[in-house]
C-alpha positions in Angstrom: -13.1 -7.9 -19.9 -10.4 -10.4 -21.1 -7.3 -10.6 -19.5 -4.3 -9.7 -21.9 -0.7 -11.2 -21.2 0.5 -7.4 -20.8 -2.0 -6.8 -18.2 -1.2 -10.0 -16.3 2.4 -9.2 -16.7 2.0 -5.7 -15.0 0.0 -7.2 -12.1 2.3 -9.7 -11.3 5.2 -6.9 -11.9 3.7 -4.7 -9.6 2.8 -7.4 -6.7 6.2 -8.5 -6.9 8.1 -5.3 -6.5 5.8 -4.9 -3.6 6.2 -8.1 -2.0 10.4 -7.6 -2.5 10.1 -4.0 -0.9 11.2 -5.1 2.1 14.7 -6.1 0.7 15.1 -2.5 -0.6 13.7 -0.6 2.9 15.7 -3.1 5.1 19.0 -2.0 3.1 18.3 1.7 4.4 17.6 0.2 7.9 20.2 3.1 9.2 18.3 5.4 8.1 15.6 7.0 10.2 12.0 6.0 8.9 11.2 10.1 8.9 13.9 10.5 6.5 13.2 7.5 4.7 9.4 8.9 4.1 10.1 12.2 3.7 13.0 11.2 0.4 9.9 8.7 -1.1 7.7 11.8 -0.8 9.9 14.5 -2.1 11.0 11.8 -5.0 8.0 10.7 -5.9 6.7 14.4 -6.2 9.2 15.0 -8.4 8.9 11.9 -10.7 5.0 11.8 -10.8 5.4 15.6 -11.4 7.4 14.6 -14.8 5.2 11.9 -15.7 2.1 13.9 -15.5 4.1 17.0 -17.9 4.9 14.5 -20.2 1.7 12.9 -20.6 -0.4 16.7 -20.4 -1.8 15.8 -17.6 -1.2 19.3 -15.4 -4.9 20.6 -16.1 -6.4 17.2 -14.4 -4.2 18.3 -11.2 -5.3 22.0 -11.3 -9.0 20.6 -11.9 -8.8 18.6 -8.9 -6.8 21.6 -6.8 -9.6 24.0 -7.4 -12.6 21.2 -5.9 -12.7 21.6 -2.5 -14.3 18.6 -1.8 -11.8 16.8 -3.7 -8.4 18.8 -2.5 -10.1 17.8 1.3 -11.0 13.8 0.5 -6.7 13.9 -0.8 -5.5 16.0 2.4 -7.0 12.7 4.2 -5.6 10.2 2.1 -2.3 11.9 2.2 -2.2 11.3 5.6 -3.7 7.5 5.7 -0.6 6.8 2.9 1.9 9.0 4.7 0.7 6.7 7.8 0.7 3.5 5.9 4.3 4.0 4.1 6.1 5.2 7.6 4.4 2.6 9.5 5.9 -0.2 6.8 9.1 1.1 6.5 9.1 1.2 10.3 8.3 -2.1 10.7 10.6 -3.5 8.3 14.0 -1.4 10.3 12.6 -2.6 13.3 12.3 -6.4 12.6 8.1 -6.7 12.5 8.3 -7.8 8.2 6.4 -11.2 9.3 3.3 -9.0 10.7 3.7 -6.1 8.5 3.0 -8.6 6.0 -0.3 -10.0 6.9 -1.2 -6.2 7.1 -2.0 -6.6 3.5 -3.8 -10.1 3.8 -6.3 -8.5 6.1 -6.6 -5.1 4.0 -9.2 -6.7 1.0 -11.3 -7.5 4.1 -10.5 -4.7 5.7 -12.2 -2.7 2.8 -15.6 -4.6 2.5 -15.8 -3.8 6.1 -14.8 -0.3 6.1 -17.6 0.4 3.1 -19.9 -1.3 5.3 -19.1 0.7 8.3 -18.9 3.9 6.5 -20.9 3.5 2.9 -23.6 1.6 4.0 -22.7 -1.1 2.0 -23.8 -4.8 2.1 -21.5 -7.3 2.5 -23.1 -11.0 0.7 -23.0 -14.0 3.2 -19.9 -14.9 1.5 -17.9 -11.7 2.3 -19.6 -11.7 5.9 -18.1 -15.4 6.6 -14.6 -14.5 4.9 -14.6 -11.5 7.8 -15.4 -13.7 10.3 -13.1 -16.0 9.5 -10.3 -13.0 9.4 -11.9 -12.0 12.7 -10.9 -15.6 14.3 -7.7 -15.3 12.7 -6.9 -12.3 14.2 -7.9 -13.3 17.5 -5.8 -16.6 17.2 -2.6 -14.4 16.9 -3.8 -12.1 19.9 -4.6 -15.5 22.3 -1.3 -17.1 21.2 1.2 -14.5 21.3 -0.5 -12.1 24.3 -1.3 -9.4 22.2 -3.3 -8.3 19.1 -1.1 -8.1 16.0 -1.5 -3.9 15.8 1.4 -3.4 13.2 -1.2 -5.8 10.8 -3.9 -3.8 11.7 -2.6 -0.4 11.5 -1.2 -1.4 7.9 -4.5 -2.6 7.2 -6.7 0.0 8.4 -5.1 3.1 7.0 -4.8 1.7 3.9 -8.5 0.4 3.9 -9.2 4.2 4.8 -6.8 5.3 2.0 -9.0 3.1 -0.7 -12.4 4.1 1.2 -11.3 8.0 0.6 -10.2 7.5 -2.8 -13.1 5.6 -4.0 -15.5 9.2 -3.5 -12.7 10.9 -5.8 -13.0 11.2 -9.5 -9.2 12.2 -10.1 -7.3 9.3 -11.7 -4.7 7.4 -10.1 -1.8 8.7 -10.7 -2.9 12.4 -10.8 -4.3 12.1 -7.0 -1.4 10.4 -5.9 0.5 13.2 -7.1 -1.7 15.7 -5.3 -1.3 13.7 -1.8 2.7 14.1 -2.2 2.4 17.0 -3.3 0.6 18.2 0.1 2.9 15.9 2.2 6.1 17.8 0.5 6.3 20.8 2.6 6.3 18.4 5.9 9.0 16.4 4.0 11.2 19.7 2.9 10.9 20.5 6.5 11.7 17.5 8.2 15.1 17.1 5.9 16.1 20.7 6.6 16.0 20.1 10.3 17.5 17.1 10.0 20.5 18.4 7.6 20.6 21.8 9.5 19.6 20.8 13.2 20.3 16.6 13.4 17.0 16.3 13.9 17.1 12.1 14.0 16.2 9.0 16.0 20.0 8.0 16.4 22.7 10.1 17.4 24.0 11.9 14.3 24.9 14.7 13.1 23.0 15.5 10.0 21.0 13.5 7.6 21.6 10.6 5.4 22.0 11.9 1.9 25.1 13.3 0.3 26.8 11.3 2.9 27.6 8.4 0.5 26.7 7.1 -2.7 24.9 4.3 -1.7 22.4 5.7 0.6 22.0 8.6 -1.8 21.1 6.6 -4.7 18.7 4.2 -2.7 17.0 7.5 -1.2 16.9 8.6 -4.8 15.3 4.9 -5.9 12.5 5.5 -3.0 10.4 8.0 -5.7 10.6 4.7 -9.0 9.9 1.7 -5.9 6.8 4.1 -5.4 5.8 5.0 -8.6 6.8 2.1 -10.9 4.6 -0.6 -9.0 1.3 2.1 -9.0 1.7 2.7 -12.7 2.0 -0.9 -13.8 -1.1 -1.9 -10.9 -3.2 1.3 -12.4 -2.4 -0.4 -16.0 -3.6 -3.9 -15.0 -6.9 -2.7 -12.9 -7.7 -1.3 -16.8 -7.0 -4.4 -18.6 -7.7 -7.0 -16.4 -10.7 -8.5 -15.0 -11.0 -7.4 -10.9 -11.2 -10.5 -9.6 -7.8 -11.6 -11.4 -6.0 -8.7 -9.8 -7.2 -9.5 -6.7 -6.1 -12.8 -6.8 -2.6 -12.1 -8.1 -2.4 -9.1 -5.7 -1.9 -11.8 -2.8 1.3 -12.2 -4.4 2.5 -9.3 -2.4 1.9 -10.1 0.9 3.1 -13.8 0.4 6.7 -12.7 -0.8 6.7 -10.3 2.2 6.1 -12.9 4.6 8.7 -15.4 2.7 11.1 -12.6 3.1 10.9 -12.1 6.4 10.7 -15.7 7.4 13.7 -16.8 5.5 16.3 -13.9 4.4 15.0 -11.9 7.5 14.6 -14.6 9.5 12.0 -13.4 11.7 10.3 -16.3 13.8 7.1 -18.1 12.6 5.1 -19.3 15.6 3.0 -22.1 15.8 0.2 -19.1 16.1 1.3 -17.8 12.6 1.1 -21.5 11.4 -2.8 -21.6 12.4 -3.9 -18.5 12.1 -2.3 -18.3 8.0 -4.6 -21.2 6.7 -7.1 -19.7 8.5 -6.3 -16.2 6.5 -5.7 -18.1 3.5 -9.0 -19.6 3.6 -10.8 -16.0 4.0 -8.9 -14.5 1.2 -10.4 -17.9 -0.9 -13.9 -17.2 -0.2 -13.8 -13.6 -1.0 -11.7 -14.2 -4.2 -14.5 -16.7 -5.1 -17.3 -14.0 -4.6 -15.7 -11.4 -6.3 -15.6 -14.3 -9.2 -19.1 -14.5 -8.6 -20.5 -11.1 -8.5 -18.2 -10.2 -11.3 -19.4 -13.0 -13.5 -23.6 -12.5 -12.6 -22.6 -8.7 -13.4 -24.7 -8.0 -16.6 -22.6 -6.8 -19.8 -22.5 -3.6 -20.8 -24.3 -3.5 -23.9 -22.4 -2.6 -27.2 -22.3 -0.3 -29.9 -23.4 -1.9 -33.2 
């Protein structure tokens, strides 16, 4: 597999809309992070919902609907993504960006040892000294600031759930990631009547956020694109380009997180963040360089003459 300009283009799209998220999320700070989750659900549905129509598409969703094995495996990564999108838009309103961010650092690691764990999968001596060196580098952070860094590894173990779940299912991207919101939209249609109807909120208001004025509605609105714009161009890229290349870009995201938060947000970086991120750094190195590995002794598919 070569690696096309358009599919480097979309990675690097995609990584950087994700690592500039926090800019968008922080500007709804005001908002609860319920209703926050609850629009990007609802919005999504809708958007993914149009995509899939336009593309024909419907049949793979009612396929995957009528598996019950399959319609399970997405009721439990609905949940792990539900988890994982509150949990960063709750750490962004409440000033935690810089760990939020090294949440995604530790997720590639997090995978290899979740498919170990759970799959039965072996990890090469490469991959098993990248985890150890993640291991030190988490326990660098908990020794130097008094506690273990549990935003970073709540990020990074429900989305390394989220990937471990969706690895067993056969349904494409975008058509599974449709069926999670689609299961999480009756909790969200809930959760914005009450909080319309009743106030349900975390600060003292009377209703919710949207309709109230244009630019909280339109950035509400925005939540369903910053969702599925990113996906689509990443699901474009994993096609076109070589795995260890999007891996490698992919690290995009988390750096502009933790730029964001250190300089626009100006969240403090510790002398405990300035060990422990080489430290990180050097993990992510050594499993980028095995992926390189195994994907280059991988033999090649055979061709059609």
């Amino acid at each position: 597999m070569k690696n096309p300009p358009l599919g480097i283009l979309s990675i690097l799209a995609a990584s950087t809309i994700w690592g500039l998220s926090g800019l968008f999320y922080k500007a709804l700070a005001h908002v609860p992070p319920l209703e926050v989750l609850s629009h990007r659900t609802l919005w999504s549905l809708l958007l993914f919902g149009i995509i899939l129509a336009f593309r024909g598409r419907l049949g793979a969703v009612r396929a995957a609907l009528s598996s019950p094995r399959t319609l399970a495996a997405l009721a439990l990564a609905a949940v792990m993504i539900s988890l994982n999108w509150g949990g960063f838009i709750t750490s962004i309103q409440f000033g935690y960006a810089l760990e939020a961010s090294l949440g995604y650092y530790f997720f590639p690691l997090m995978v290899v040892g979740l498919g170990a764990l759970f799959l039965g999968e072996r990890f090469s001596k490469g991959q098993g000294a990248a985890l150890a060196l993640m291991a030190l580098a988490v326990a660098t952070l908990t020794i130097g600031l008094g506690a273990p860094p549990w935003i970073a590894l709540f990020l990074a173990g429900t989305f390394g759930i989220y990937a471990l779940v969706k690895k067993q299912v056969a349904a494409g991207p975008m058509v599974s990631v449709f069926i999670e919101v689609l299961l999480l939209s009756p909790l969200a249609a809930l959760w914005l009547y009450g909080a319309h109807r009743f106030g349900w909120s975390t600060v003292p208001r009377p209703s919710g956020w949207f309709g109230t004025n244009l630019h909280d509605t339109v950035l509400l609105v925005l939540t369903g694109p910053m969702t599925a714009g990113p996906l689509i161009l990443f699901s474009y890229a994993a096609q076109k380009v070589r795995l260890s290349t999007v891996g490698l870009i992919q690290y995009l995201n988390p750096s502009l997180q933790f730029t964001v938060a250190a300089l626009v947000f100006s969240e403090p970086v510790t002398r405990w963040h300035a060990i422990a991120l080489p430290i990180i750094w050097a993990a992510l190195a050594l499993y980028y360089l095995e992926t390189r590995r195994r994907e280059l002794s991988a033999p090649t598919p055979p061709h059609d003459g």
